[in-house]
C-alpha positions in Angstrom: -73.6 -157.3 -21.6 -77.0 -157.8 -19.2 -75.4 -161.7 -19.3 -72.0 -160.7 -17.8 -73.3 -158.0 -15.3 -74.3 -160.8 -12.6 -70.6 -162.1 -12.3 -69.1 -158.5 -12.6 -71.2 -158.3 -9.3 -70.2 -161.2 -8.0 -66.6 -160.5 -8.6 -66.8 -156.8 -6.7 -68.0 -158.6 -3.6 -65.3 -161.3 -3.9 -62.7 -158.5 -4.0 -64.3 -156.7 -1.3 -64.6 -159.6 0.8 -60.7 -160.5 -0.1 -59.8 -156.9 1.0 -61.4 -156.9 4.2 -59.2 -160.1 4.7 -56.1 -158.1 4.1 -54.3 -155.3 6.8 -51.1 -153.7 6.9 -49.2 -153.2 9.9 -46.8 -150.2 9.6 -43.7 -149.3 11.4 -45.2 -146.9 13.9 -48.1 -148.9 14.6 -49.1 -152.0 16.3 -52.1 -153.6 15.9 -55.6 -155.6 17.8 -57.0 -157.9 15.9 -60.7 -158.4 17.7 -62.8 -161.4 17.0 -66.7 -160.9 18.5 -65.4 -158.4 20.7 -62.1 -160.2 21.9 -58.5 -159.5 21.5 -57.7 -162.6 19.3 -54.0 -161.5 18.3 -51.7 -158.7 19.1 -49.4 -157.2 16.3 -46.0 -155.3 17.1 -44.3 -156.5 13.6 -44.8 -154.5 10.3 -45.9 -156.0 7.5 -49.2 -157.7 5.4 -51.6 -159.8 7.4 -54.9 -161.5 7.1 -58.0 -161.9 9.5 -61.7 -163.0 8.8 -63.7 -160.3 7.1 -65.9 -158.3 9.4 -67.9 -158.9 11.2 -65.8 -161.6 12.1 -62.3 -159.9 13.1 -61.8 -156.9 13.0 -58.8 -154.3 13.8 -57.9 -151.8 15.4 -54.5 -149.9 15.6 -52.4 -147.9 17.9 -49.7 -145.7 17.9 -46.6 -147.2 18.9 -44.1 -144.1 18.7 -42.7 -142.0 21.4 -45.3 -139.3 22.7 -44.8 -136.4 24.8 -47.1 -135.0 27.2 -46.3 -130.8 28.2 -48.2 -129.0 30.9 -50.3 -126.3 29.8 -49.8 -124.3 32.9 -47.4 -124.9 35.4 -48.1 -126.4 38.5 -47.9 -124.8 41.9 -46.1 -126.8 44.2 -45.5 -126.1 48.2 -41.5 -126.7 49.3 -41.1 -128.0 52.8 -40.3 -124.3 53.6 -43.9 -123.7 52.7 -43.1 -122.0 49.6 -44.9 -122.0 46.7 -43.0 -122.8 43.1 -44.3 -122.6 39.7 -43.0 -126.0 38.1 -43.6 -126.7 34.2 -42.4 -129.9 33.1 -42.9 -132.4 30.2 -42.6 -136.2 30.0 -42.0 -138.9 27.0 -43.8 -142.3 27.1 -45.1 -145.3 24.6 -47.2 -148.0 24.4 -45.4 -151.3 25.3 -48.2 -153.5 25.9 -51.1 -152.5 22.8 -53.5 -155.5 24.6 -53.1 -154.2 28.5 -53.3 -150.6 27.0 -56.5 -151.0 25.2 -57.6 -153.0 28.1 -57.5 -149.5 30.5 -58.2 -146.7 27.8 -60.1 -148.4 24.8 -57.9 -146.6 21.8 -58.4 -143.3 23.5 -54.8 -141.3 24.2 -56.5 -138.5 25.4 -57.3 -140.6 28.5 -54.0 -142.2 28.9 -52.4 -138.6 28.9 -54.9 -137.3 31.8 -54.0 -140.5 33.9 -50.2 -140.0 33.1 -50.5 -136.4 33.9 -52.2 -137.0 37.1 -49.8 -139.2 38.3 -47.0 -136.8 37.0 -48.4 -134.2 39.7 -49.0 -136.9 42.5 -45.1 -137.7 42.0 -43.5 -134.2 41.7 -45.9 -132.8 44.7 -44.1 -136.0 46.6 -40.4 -135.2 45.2 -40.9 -131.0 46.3 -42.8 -131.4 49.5 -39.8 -132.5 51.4 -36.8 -130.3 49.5 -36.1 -126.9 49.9 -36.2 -124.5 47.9 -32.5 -124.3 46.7 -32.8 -127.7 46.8 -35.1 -127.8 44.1 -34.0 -124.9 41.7 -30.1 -126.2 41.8 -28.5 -129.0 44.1 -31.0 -131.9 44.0 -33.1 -131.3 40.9 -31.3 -134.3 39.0 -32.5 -136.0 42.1 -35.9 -134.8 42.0 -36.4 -136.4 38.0 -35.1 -139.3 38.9 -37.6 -140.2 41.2 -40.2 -139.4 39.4 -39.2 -140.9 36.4 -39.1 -144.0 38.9 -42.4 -143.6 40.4 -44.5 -143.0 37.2 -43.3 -145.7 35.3 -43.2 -148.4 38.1 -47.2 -147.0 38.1 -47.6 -146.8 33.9 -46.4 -150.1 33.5 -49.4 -152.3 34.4 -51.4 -149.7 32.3 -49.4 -151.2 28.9 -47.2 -147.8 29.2 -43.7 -147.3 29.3 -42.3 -143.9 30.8 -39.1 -143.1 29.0 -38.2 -139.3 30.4 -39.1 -136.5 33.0 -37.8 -133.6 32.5 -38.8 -130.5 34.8 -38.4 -127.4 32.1 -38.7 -124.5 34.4 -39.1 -123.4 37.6 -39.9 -120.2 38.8 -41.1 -118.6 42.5 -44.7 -118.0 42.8 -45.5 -114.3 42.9 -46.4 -113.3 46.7 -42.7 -114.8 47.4 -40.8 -113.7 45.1 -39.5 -110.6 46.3 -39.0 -112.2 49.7 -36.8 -115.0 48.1 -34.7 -112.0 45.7 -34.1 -110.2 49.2 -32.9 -113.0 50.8 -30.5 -114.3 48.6 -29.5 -110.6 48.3 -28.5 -111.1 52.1 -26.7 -114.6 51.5 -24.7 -112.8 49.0 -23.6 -109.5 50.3 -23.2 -111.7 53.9 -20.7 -114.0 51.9 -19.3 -110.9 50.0 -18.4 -109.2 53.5 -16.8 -112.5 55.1 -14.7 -112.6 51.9 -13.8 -109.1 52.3 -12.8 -109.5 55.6 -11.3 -112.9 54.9 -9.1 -111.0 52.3 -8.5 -108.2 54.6 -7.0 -110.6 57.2 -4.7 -112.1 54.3 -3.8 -108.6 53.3 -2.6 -107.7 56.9 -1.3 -110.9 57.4 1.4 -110.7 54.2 2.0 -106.9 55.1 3.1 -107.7 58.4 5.4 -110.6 57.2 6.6 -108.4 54.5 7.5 -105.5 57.0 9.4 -108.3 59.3 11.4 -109.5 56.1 12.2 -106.2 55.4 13.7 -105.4 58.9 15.8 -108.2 59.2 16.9 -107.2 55.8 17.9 -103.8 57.1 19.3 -105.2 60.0 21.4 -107.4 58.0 22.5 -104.9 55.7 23.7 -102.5 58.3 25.5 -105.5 60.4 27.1 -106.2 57.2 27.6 -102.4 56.1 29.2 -101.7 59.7 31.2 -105.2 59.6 32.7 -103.9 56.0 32.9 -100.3 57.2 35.5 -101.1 60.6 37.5 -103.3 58.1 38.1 -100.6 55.5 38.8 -98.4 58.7 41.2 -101.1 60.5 42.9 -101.4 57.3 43.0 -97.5 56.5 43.9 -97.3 59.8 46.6 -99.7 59.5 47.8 -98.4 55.9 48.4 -95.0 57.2 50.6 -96.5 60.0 52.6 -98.3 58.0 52.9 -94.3 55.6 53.7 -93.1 58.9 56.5 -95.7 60.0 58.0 -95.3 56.6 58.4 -91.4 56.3 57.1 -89.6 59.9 58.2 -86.0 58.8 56.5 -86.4 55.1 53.5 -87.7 56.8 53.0 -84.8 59.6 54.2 -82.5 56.4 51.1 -84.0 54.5 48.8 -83.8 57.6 49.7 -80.0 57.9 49.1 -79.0 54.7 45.5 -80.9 54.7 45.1 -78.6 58.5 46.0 -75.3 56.2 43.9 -76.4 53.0 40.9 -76.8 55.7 41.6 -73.8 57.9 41.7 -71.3 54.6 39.0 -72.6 52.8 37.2 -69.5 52.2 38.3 -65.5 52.0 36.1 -64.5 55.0 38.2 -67.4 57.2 39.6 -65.7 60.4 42.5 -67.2 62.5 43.5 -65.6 65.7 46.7 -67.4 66.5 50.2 -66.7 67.5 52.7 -66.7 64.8 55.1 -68.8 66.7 52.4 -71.5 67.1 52.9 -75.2 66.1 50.4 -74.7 63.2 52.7 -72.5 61.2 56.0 -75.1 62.3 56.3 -75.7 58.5 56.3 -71.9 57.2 59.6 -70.9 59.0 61.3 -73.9 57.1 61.4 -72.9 53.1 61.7 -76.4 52.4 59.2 -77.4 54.4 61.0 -79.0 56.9 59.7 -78.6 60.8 62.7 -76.6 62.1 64.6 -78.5 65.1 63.2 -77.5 68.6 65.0 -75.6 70.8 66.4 -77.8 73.6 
């Protein structure tokens, strides 16, 4: 056993050497493979590779995958109305270039993040300083991460860093302007409510009066028409009872008579002072009611 204990040595460092030799690349990863201090190769490719055994090569991995970077507090920015606004935001980025990358931050992300974040600021003090305030909350906040989206990866990119999304989360007013803002756009509004007001108000009187005009010359219409209909039904009454008249004159003033007496003795307490010989009572002195002849 003592005899074999030398090659079971020997065979232990073999393998150790072997699987320092060895290194996988996985998805999320790419890789630096380092030889006496320089970047030799640079590995974006999963898979099984070999290098010299340190302290030859030697490698050293980063993280390839989309990162986000959120702001802890969120960051007071001045409008071009000088007020302040409380902006929290949040951006996504990679690593597209491991050798450039390692080049400006060693394999520390920490510092990457503080140079992205830092530029972050530089760009959205740049985007606010010359918008407004509604400007910024709702009309050109699109706008406002799209050019900073712009600006921080045209400046990540020689850093071995791709910017993929800015996104501003929230925005809020600072607190000393706050109740200035609310009391404003309190103002807008009850200013726009009273012009619609009046605006409707105008409308209202407007229809009313067109109404009332449509509605007179309807009346007026009407009545032309009513007082058109009316003196035809009286020219043709007028002429039916000519034509009764032409046919039977003593049957007609017989008629007209009795309608005179029916009108004249309506009621009990009627009085008529009148001489008995008179034209109204022509018809009584005839029992068949026939106006006696006239004395020539």
């Amino acid at each position: 056993m003592q005899r074999f204990f030398p090659y079971l040595i020997g065979l232990l460092i073999v393998l150790a050497i072997l699987s320092s030799c060895v290194f996988v690349v996985r998805e999320r990863d790419s890789a630096l493979v380092f030889a006496l201090g320089e970047v030799r190769e640079t590995i974006t490719e999963p898979g099984l590779y070999f290098k010299l055994p340190p302290p030859f090569q030697n490698v050293v991995r980063l993280d390839k995958r989309l990162q986000t970077i959120e702001s802890k507090d969120p960051e007071r920015i001045q409008t071009a109305e000088k007020k302040n606004l409380l902006i929290d935001s949040f951006v996504k980025w990679r690593i597209t270039d491991p050798r450039q990358f390692y080049v400006t931050f060693g394999a520390n992300t920490r510092a990457a993040e503080e140079r992205l974040s830092a530029q972050i600021r530089d760009a959205l003090n740049a985007s606010v300083n010359v918008r407004t305030v509604k400007e910024v909350v709702s009309s050109e906040r699109g706008d406002i991460m799209k050019e900073m989206l712009t600006t921080v990866d045209n400046r990540a990119r020689p850093l071995g860093v791709e910017v993929v999304d800015v996104r501003l989360r929230r925005i809020d007013f600072a607190p000393e302007i706050s109740e200035s803002v609310y009391r404003r756009m309190e103002a807008e509004r009850k200013e726009e409510a009273n012009r619609l007001r009046a605006t409707g108000a105008a409308d209202s009187e407007r229809v009313r009066a067109q109404a009332d005009r449509q509605r007179q010359e309807l009346l007026a219409t009407a009545y032309a028409q009513a007082q058109e209909i009316r003196g035809q039904g009286d020219a043709q009454a007028t002429s039916i009872f000519a034509e009764a008249y032409g046919k039977n004159p003593d049957f007609y003033s017989f008629y007209k008579s009795l309608e005179g007496y029916r009108a004249a003795f309506s009621s009990k307490d009627d009085l008529l002072v009148i001489s008995p010989d008179s034209q109204f009572f022509r018809y009584w002195e005839s029992v068949r009611g026939v106006e006696p002849a006239r004395a020539q």
